[in-house]
DOMAR-23877 format. One record per residue (C-alpha): residue number from 1; x, y, z. Coordinates in steps of 0.1 Angstrom, whole numbers, plus 5000, padded with zeros to 4 digits. Example, Ala and Ser with C-alpha at 12.3 -4.5 7.8 and 13.67 -1.06 7.14 Angstrom:
DOMAR-23877
<pt><resi>1</resi><c1>5123</c1><c2>4955</c2><c3>5078</c3></pt>
<pt><resi>2</resi><c1>5137</c1><c2>4989</c2><c3>5071</c3></pt>
end
This chain:
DOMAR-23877
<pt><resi>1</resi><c1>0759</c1><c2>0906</c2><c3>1163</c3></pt>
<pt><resi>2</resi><c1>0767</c1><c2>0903</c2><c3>1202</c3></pt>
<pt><resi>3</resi><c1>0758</c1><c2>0870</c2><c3>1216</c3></pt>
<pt><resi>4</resi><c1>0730</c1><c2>0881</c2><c3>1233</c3></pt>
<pt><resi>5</resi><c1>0712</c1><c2>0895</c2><c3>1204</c3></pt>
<pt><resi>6</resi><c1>0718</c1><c2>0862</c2><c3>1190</c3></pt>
<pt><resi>7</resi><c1>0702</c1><c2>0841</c2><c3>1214</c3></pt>
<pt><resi>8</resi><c1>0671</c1><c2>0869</c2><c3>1218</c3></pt>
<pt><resi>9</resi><c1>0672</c1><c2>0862</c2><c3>1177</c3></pt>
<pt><resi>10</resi><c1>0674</c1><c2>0821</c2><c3>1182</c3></pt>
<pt><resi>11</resi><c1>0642</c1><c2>0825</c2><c3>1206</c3></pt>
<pt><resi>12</resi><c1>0622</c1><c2>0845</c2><c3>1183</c3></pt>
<pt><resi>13</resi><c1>0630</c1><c2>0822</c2><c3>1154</c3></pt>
<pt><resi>14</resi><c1>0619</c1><c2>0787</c2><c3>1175</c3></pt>
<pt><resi>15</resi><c1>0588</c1><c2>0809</c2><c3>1196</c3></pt>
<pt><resi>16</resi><c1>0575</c1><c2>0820</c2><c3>1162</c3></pt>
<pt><resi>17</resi><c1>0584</c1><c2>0784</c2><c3>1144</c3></pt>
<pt><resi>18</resi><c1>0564</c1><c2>0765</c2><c3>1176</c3></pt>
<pt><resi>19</resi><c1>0534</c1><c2>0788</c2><c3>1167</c3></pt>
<pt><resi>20</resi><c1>0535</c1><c2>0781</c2><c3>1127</c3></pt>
<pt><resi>21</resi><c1>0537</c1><c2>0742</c2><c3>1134</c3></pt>
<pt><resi>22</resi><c1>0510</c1><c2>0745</c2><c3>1159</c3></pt>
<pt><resi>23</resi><c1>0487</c1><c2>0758</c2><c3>1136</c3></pt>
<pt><resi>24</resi><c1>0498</c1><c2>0735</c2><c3>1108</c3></pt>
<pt><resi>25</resi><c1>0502</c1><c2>0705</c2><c3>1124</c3></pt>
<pt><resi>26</resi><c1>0486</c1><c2>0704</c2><c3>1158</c3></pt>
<pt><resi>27</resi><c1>0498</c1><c2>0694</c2><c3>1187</c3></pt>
<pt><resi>28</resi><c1>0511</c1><c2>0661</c2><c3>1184</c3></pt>
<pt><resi>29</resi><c1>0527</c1><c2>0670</c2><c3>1150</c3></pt>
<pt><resi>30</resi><c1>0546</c1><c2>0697</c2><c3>1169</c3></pt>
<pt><resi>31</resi><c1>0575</c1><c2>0684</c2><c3>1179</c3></pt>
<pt><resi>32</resi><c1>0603</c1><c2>0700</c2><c3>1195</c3></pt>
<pt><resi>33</resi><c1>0623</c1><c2>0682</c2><c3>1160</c3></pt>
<pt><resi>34</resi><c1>0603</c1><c2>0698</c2><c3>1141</c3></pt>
<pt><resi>35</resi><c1>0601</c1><c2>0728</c2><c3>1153</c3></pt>
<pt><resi>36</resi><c1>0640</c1><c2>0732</c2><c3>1152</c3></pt>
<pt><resi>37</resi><c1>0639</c1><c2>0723</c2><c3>1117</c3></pt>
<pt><resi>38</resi><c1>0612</c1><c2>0749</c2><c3>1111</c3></pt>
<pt><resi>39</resi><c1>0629</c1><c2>0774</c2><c3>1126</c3></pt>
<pt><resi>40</resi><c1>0666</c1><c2>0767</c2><c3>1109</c3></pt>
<pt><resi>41</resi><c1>0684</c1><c2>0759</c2><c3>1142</c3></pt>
<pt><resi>42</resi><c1>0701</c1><c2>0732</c2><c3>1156</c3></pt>
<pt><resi>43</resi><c1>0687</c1><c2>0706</c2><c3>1183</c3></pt>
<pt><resi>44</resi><c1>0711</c1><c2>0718</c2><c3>1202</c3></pt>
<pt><resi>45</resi><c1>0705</c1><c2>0752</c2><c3>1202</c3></pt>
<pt><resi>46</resi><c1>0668</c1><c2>0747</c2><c3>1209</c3></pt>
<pt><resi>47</resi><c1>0673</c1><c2>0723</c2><c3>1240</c3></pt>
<pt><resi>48</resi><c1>0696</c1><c2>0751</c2><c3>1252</c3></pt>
<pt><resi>49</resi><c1>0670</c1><c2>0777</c2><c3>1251</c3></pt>
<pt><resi>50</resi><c1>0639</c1><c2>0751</c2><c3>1259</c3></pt>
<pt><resi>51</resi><c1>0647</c1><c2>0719</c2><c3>1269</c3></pt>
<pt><resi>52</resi><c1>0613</c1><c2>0706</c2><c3>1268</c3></pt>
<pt><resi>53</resi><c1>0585</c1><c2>0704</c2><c3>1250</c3></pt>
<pt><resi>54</resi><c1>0561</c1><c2>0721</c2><c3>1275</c3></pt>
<pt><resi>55</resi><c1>0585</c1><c2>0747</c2><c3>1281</c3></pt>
<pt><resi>56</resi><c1>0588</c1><c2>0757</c2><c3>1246</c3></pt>
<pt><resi>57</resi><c1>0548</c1><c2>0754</c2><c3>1237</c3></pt>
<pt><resi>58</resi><c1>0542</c1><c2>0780</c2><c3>1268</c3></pt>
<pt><resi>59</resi><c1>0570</c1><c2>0802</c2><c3>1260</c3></pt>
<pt><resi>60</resi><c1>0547</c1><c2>0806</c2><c3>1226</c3></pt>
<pt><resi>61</resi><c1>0514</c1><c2>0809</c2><c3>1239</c3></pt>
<pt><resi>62</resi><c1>0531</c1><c2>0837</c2><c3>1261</c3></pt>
<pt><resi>63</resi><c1>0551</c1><c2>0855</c2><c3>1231</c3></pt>
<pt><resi>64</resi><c1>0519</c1><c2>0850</c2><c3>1206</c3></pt>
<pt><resi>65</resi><c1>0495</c1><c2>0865</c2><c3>1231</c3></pt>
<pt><resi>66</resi><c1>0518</c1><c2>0897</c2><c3>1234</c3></pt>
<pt><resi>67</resi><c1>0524</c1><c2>0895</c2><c3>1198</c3></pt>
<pt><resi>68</resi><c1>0486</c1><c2>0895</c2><c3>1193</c3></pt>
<pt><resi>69</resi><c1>0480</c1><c2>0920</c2><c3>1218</c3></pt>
<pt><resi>70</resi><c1>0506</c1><c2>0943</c2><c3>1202</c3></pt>
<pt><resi>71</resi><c1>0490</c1><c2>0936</c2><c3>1164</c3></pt>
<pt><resi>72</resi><c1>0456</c1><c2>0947</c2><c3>1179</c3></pt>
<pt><resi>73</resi><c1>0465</c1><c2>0984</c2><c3>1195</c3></pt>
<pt><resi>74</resi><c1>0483</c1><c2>0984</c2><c3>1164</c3></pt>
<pt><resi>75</resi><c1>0451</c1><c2>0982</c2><c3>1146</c3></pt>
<pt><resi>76</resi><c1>0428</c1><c2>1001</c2><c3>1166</c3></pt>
<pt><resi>77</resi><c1>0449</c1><c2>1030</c2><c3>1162</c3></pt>
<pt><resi>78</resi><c1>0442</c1><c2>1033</c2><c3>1125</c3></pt>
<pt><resi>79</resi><c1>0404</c1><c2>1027</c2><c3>1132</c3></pt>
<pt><resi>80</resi><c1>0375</c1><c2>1045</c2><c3>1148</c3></pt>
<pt><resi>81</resi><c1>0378</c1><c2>1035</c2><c3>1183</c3></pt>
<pt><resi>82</resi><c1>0338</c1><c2>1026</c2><c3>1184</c3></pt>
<pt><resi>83</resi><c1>0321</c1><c2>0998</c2><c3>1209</c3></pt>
<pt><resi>84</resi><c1>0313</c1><c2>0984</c2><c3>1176</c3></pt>
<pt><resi>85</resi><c1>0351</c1><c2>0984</c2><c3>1157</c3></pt>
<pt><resi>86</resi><c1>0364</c1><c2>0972</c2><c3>1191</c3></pt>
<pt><resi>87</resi><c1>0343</c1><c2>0940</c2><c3>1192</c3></pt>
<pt><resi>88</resi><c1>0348</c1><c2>0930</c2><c3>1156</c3></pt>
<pt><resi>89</resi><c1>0388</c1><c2>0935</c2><c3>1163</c3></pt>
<pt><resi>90</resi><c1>0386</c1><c2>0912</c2><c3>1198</c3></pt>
<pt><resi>91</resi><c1>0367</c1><c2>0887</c2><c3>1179</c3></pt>
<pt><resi>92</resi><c1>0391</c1><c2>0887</c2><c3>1149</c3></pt>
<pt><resi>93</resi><c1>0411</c1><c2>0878</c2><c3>1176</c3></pt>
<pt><resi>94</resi><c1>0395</c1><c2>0847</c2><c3>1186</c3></pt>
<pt><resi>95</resi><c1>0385</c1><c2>0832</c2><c3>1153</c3></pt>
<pt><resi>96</resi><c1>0424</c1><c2>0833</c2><c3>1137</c3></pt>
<pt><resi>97</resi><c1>0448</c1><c2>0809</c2><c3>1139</c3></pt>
<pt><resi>98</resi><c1>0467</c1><c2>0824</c2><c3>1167</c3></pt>
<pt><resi>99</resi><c1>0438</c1><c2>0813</c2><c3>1183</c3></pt>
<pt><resi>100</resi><c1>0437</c1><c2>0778</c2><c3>1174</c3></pt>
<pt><resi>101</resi><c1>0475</c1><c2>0774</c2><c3>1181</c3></pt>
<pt><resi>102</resi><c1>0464</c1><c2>0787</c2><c3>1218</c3></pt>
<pt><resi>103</resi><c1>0433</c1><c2>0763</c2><c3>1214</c3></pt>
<pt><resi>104</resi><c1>0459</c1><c2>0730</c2><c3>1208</c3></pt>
<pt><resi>105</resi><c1>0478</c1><c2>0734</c2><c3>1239</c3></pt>
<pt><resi>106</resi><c1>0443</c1><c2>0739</c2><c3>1260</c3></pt>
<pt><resi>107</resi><c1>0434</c1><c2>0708</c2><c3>1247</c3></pt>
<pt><resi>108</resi><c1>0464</c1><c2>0688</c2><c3>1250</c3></pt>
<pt><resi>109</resi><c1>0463</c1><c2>0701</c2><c3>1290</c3></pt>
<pt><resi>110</resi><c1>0437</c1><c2>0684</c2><c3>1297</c3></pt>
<pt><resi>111</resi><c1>0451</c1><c2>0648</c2><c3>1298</c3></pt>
<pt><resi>112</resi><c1>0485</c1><c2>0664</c2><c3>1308</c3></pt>
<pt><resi>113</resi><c1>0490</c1><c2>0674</c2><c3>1343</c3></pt>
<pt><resi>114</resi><c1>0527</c1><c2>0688</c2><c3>1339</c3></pt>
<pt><resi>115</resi><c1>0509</c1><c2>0710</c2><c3>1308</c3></pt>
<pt><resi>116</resi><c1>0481</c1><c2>0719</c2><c3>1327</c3></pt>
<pt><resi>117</resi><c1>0495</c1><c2>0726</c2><c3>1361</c3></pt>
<pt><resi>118</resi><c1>0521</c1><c2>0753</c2><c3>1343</c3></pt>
<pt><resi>119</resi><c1>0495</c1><c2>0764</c2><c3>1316</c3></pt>
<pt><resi>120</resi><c1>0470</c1><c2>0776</c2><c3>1343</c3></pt>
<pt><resi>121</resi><c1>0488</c1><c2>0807</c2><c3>1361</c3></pt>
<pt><resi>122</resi><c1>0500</c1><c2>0814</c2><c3>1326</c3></pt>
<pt><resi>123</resi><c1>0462</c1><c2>0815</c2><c3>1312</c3></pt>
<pt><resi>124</resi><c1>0458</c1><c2>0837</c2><c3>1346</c3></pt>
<pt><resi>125</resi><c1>0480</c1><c2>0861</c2><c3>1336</c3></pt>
<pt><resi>126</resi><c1>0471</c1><c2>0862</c2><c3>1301</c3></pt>
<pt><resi>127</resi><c1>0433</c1><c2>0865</c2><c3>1309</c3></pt>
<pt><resi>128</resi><c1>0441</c1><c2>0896</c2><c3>1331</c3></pt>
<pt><resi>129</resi><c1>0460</c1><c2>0909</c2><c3>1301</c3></pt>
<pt><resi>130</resi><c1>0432</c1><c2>0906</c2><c3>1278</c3></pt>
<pt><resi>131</resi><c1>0407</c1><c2>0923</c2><c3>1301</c3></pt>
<pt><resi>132</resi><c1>0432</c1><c2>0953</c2><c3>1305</c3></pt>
<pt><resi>133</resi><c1>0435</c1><c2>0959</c2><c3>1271</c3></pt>
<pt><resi>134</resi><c1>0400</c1><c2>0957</c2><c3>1265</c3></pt>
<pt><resi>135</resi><c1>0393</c1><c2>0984</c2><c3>1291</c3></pt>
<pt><resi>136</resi><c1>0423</c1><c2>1002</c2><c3>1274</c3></pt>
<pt><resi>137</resi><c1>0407</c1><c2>1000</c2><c3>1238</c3></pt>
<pt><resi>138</resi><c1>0374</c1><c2>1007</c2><c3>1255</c3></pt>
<pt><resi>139</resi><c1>0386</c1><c2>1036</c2><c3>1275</c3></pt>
<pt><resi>140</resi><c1>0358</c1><c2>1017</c2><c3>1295</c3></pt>
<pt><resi>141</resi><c1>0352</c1><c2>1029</c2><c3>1334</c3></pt>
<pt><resi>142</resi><c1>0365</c1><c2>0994</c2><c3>1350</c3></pt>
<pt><resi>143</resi><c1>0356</c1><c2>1010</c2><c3>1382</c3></pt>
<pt><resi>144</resi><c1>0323</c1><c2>1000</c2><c3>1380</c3></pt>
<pt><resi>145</resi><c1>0316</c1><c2>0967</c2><c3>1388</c3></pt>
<pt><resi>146</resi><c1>0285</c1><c2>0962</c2><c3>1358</c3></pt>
<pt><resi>147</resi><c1>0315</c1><c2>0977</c2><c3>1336</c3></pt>
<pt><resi>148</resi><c1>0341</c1><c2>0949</c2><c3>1348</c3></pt>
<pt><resi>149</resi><c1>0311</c1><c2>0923</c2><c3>1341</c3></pt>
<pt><resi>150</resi><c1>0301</c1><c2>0934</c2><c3>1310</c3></pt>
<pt><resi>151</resi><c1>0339</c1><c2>0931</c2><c3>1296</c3></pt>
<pt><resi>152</resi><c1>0347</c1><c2>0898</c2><c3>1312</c3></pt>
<pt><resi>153</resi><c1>0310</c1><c2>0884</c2><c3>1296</c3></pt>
<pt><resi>154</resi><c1>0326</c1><c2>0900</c2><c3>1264</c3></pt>
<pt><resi>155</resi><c1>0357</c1><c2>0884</c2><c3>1265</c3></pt>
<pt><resi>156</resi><c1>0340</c1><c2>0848</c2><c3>1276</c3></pt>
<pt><resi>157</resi><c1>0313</c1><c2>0854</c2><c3>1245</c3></pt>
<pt><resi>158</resi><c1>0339</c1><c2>0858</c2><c3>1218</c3></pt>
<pt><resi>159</resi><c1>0363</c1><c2>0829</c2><c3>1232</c3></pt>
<pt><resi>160</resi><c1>0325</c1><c2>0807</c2><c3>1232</c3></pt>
<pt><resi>161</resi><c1>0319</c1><c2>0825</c2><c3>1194</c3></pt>
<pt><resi>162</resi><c1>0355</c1><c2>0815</c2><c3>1183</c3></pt>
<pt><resi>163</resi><c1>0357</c1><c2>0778</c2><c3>1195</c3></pt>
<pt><resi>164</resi><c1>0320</c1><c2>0771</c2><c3>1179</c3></pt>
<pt><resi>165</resi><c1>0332</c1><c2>0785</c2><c3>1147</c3></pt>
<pt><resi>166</resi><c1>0364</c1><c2>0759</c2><c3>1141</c3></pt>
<pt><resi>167</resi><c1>0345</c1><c2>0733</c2><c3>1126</c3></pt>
<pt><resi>168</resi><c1>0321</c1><c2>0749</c2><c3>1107</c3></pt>
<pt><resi>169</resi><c1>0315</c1><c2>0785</c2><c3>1092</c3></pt>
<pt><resi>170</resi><c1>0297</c1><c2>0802</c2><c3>1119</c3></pt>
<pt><resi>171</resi><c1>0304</c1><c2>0837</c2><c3>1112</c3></pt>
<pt><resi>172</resi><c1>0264</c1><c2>0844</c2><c3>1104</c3></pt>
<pt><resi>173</resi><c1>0254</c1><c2>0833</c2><c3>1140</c3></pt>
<pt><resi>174</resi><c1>0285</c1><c2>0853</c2><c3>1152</c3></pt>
<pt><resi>175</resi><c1>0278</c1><c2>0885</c2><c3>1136</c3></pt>
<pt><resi>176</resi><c1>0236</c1><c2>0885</c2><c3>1148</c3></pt>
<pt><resi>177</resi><c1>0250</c1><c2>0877</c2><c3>1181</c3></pt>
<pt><resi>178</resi><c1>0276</c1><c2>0901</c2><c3>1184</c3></pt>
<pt><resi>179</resi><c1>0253</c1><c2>0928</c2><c3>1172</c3></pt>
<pt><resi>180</resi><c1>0230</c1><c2>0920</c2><c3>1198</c3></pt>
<pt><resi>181</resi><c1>0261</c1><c2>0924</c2><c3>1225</c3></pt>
<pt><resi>182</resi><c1>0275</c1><c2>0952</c2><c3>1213</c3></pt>
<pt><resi>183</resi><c1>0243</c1><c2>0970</c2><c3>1219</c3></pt>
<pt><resi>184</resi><c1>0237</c1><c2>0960</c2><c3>1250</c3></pt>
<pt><resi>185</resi><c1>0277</c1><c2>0972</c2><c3>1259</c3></pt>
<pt><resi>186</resi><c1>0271</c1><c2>1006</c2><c3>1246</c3></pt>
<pt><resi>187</resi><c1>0242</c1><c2>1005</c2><c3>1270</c3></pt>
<pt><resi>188</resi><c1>0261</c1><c2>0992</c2><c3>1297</c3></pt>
<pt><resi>189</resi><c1>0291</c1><c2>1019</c2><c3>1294</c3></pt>
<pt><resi>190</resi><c1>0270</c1><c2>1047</c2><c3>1284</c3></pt>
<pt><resi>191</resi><c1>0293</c1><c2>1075</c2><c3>1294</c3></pt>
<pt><resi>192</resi><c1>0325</c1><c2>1057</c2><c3>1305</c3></pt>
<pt><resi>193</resi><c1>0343</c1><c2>1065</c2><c3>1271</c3></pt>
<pt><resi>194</resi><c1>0367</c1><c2>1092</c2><c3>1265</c3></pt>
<pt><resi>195</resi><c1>0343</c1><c2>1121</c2><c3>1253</c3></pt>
<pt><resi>196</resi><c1>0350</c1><c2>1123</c2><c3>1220</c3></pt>
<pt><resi>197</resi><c1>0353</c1><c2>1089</c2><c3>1210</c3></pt>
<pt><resi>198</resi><c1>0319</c1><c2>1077</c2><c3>1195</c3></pt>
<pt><resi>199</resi><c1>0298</c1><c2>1051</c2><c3>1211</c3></pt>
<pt><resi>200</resi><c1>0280</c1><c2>1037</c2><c3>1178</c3></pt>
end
């Protein structure tokens, strides 16, 4: 294997390992020790590819986003494209634990200023990200302005929806709520997808 395969491999393995002791341990379990040792590489190795902490943690939240992003074109291309099928596969989104790796770092930004201060353009670009592939999955008309709002309430609803739900089973309150939204979306976009694709 060329050396630069190597490294691209070494990055995977500590990105993917950062994510998986996240979720396990939090953030202030996650240590960049720790996540060497997770991801079978040396100290070393990892302080040549991310020599801090911070750098490592947003490196992840950047790879898991487009990881996640990836997984969900992946699945709506085996589904019905609906308004409805669309929502349940954004909010999937925000209730697993991709999500609360994400949600550890927002919270450990708020008493960091470093964190914070580097995590914000990130959560910029990511955000934007999000709302694109929404329109994408959509095949919404994000030329209209009520069309733009109507996603970017979406997206703010479901990251609301998915924080309520960590500490307790909310998922009945999330699905009356969501069915409420989604009919007010079809409303709202009304013939700005494809033709073809089905609104309900």
């Amino acid at each position: 294997m060329a050396q630069q395969d190597r490294s691209h491999a070494t990055q995977q393995r500590l990105l993917d390992a950062t994510i998986e002791c996240l979720i396990k341990h939090g953030w202030s379990g996650t240590t960049t020790t720790v996540v060497a040792e997770t991801a079978g590489v040396s100290r070393g190795a990892q302080l040549h590819h991310y020599p801090t902490k911070s750098a490592l943690v947003l490196a992840a939240v950047d790879h898991l986003t487009k990881r996640r992003a990836e997984e969900l074109r992946a699945e709506a291309a085996g589904h019905d494209r609906s308004i409805e099928n669309v929502i349940d596969l954004l909010a999937a989104a925000f209730t697993g634990p991709l999500f609360h790796a994400a949600l550890e770092v927002w919270v450990a930004a708020r008493t960091d200023d470093a964190l914070r201060d580097a995590l914000v353009p990130l959560e910029a670009t990511i955000g934007r990200e999000l709302f694109r592939l929404t329109v994408e999955l959509l095949d919404a008309d994000d030329t209209r302005p009520d069309v733009r709002n109507a996603i970017q309430t979406t997206l703010e609803l479901l990251r609301g929806l998915g924080v309520a739900n960590l500490l307790s089973d909310d998922s009945a309150r999330r699905r009356a709520v969501l069915a409420d939204w989604t009919q007010h979306l079809i409303t709202i976009t009304e013939g700005t997808i494809t033709e073809g694709r089905p609104h309900a």
